[in-house]
OpenMM code with the backbone's topology and positions (N, CA, C; nanometers):
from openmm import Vec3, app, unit

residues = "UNK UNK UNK UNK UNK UNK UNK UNK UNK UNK UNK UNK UNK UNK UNK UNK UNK UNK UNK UNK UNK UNK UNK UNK UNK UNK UNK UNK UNK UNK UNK UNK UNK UNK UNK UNK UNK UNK UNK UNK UNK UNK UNK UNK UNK UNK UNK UNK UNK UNK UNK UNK UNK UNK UNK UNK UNK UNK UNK UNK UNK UNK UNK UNK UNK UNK UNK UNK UNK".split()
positions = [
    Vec3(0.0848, -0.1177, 0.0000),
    Vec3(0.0000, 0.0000, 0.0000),
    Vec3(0.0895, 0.1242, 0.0000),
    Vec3(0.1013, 0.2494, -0.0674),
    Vec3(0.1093, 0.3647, -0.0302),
    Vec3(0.1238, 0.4062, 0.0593),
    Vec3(0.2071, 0.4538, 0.1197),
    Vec3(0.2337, 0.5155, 0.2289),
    Vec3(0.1518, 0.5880, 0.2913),
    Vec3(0.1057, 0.6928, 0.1591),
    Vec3(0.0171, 0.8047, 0.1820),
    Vec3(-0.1175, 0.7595, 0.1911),
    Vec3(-0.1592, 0.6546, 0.2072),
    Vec3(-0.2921, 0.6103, 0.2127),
    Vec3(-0.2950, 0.5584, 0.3418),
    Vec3(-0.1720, 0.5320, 0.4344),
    Vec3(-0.1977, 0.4775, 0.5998),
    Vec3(-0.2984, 0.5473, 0.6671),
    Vec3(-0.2702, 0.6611, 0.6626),
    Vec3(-0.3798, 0.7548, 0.7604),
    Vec3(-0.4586, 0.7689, 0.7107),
    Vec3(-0.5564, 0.7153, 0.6027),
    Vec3(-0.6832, 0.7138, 0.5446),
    Vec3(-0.7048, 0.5620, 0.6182),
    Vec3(-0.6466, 0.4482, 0.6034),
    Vec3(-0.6739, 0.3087, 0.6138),
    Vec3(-0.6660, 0.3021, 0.7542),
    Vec3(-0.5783, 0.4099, 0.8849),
    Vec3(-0.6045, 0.3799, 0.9960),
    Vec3(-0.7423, 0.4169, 1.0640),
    Vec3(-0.7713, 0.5357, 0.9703),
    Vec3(-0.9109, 0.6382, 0.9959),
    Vec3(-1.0259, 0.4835, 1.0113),
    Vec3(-1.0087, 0.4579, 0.8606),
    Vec3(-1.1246, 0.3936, 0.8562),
    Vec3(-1.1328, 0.2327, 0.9534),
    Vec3(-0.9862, 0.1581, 0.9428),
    Vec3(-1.0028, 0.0219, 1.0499),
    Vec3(-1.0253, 0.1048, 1.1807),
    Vec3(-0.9932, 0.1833, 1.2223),
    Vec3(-1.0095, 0.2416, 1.3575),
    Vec3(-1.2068, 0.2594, 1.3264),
    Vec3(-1.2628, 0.2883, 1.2635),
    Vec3(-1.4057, 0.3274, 1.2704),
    Vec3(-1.4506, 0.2072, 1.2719),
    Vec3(-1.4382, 0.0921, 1.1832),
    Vec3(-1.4484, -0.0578, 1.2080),
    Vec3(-1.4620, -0.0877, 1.3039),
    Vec3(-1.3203, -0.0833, 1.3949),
    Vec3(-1.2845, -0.1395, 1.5057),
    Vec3(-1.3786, -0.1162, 1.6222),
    Vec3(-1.3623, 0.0185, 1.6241),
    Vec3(-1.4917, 0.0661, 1.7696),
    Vec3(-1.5794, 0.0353, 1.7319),
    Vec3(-1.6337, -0.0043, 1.6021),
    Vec3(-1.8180, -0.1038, 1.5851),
    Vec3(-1.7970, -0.2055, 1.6476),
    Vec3(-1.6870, -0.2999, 1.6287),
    Vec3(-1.6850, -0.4311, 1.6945),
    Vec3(-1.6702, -0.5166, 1.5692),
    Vec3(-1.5992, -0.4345, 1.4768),
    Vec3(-1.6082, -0.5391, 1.3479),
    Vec3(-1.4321, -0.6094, 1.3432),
    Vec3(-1.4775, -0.7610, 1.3712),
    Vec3(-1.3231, -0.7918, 1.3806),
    Vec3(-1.2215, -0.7829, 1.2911),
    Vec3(-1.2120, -0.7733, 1.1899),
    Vec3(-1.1398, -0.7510, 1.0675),
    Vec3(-1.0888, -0.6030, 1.0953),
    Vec3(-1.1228, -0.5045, 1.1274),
    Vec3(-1.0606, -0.3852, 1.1063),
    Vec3(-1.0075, -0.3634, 1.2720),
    Vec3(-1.0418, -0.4539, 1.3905),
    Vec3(-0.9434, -0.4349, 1.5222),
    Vec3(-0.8336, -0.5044, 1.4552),
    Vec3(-0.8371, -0.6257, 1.3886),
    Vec3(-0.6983, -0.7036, 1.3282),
    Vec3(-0.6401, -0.6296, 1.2591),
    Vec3(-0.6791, -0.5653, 1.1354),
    Vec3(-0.5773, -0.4573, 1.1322),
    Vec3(-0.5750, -0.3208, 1.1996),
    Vec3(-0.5825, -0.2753, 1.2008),
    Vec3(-0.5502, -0.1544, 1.3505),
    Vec3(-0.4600, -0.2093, 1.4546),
    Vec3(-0.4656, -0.3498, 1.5071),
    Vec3(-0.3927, -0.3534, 1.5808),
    Vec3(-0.2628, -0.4110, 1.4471),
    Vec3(-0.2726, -0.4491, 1.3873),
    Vec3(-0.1061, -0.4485, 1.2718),
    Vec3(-0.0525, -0.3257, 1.2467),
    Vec3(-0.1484, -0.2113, 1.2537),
    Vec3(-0.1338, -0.1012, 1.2071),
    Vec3(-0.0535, -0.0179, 1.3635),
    Vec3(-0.0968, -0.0454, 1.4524),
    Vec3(0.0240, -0.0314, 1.5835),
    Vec3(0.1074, -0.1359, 1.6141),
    Vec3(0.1097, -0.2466, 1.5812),
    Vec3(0.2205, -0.2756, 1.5703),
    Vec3(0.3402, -0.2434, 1.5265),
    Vec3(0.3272, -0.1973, 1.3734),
    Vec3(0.3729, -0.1855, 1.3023),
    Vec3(0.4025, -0.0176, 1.2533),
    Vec3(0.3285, 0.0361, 1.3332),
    Vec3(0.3959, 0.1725, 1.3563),
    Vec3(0.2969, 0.2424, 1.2306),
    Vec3(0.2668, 0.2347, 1.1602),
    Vec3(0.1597, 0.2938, 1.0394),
    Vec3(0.0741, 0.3380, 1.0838),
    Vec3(0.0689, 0.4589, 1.0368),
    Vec3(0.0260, 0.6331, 1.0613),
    Vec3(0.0062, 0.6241, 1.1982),
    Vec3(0.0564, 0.5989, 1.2884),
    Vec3(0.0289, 0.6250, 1.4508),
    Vec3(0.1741, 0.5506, 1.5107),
    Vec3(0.2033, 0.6088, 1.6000),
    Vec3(0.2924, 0.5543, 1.6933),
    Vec3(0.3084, 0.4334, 1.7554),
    Vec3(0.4040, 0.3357, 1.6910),
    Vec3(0.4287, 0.2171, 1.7260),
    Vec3(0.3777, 0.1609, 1.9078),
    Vec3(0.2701, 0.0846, 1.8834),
    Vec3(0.2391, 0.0354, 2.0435),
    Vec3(0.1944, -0.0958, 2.0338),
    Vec3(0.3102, -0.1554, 2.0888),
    Vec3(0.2853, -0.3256, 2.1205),
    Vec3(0.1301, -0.3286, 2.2053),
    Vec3(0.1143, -0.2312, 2.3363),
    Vec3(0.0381, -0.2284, 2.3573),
    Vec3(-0.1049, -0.2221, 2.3283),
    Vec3(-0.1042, -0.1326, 2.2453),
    Vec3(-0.2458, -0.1121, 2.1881),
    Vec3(-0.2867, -0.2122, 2.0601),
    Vec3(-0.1541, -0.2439, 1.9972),
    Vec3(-0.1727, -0.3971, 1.9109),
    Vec3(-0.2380, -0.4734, 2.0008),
    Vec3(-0.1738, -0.5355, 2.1045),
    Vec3(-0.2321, -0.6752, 2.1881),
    Vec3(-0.3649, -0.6231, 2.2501),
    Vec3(-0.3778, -0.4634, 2.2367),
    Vec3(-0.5925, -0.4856, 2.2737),
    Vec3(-0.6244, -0.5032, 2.1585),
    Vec3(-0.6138, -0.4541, 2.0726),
    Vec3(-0.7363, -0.4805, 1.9743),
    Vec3(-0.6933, -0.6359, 1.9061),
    Vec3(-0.5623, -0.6785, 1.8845),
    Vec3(-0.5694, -0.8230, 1.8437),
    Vec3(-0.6347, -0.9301, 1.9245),
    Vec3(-0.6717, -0.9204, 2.0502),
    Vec3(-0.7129, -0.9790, 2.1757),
    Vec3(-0.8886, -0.9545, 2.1119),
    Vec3(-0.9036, -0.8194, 2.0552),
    Vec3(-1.0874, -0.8277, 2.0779),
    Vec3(-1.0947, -0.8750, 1.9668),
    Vec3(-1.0265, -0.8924, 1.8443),
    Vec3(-1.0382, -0.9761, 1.7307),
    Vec3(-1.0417, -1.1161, 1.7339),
    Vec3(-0.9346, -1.1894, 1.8486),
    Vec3(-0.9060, -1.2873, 1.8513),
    Vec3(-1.0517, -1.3665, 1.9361),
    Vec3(-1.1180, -1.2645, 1.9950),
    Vec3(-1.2041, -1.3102, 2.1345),
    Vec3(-1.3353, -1.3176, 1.9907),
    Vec3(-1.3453, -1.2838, 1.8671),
    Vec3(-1.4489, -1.2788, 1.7793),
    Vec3(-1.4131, -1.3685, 1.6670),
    Vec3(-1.2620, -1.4945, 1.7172),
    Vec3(-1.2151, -1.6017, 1.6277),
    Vec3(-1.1572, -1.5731, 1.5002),
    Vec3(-1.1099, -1.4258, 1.5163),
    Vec3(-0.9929, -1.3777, 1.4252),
    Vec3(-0.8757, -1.4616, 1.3974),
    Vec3(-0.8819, -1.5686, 1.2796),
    Vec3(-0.7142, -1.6397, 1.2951),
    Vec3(-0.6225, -1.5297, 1.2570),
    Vec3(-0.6061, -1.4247, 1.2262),
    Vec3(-0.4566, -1.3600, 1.1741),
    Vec3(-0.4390, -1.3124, 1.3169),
    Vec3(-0.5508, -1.2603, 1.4006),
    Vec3(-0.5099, -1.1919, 1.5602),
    Vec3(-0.4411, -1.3055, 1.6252),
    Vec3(-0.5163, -1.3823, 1.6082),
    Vec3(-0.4891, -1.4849, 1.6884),
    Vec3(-0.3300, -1.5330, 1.6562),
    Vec3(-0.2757, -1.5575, 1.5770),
    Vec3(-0.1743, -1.5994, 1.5454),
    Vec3(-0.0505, -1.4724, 1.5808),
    Vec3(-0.0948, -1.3483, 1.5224),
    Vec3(-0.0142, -1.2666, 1.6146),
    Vec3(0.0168, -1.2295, 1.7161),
    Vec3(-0.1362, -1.2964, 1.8291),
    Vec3(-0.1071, -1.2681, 1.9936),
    Vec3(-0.0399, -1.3717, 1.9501),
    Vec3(-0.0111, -1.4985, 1.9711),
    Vec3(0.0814, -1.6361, 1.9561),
    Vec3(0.2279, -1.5547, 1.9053),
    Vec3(0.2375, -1.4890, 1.8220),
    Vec3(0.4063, -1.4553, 1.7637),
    Vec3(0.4710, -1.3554, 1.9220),
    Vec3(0.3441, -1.2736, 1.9491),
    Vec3(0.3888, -1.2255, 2.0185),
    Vec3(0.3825, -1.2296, 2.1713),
    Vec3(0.3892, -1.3995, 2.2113),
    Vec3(0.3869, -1.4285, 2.3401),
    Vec3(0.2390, -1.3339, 2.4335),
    Vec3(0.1570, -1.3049, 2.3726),
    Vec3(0.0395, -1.2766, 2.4520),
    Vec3(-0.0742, -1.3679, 2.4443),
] * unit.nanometer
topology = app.Topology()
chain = topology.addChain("A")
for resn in residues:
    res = topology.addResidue(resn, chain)
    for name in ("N", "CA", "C"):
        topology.addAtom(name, app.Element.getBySymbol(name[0]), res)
C-alpha cells in the first residue's frame, strides 16, 4: 500500500474497530504494531488483536501467539 494512504486506512479500520467489526481491530492492531500512521504500540496492538481474537480472528490470533500474549 502507499504510504500516503496509511492515515486514510487507519481512519477507517479504527471506525471498524470501535463497531466491533473484527477484521478492522486485526488490522488496527497491525497497524500499531507496526507503527503505520500512529505511533508504534505493542500495547495497543495486543488490545485490539485480543478483541479480534475473542471474535475467532485467525490472523489476531496468530499474532497474539508470535507475540507471546
Amino acid at each position: 500500500m502507499d504510504q500516503k494512504k496509511y492515515p486514510e486506512a487507519f481512519k477507517y479500520n479504527a471506525f471498524a474497530a470501535q463497531r466491533g467489526n473484527a477484521y478492522g481491530q486485526g488490522q488496527l492492531g497491525y497497524m500499531y504494531e507496526a507503527g503505520l500512521a500512529t505511533r508504534k504500540s505493542i500495547d495497543s496492538a495486543v488490545k485490539w488483536y485480543r478483541l479480534a481474537a475473542q471474535q475467532g480472528d485467525p490472523y489476531s490470533i496468530s499474532r497474539l501467539k508470535e507475540l507471546g500474549k
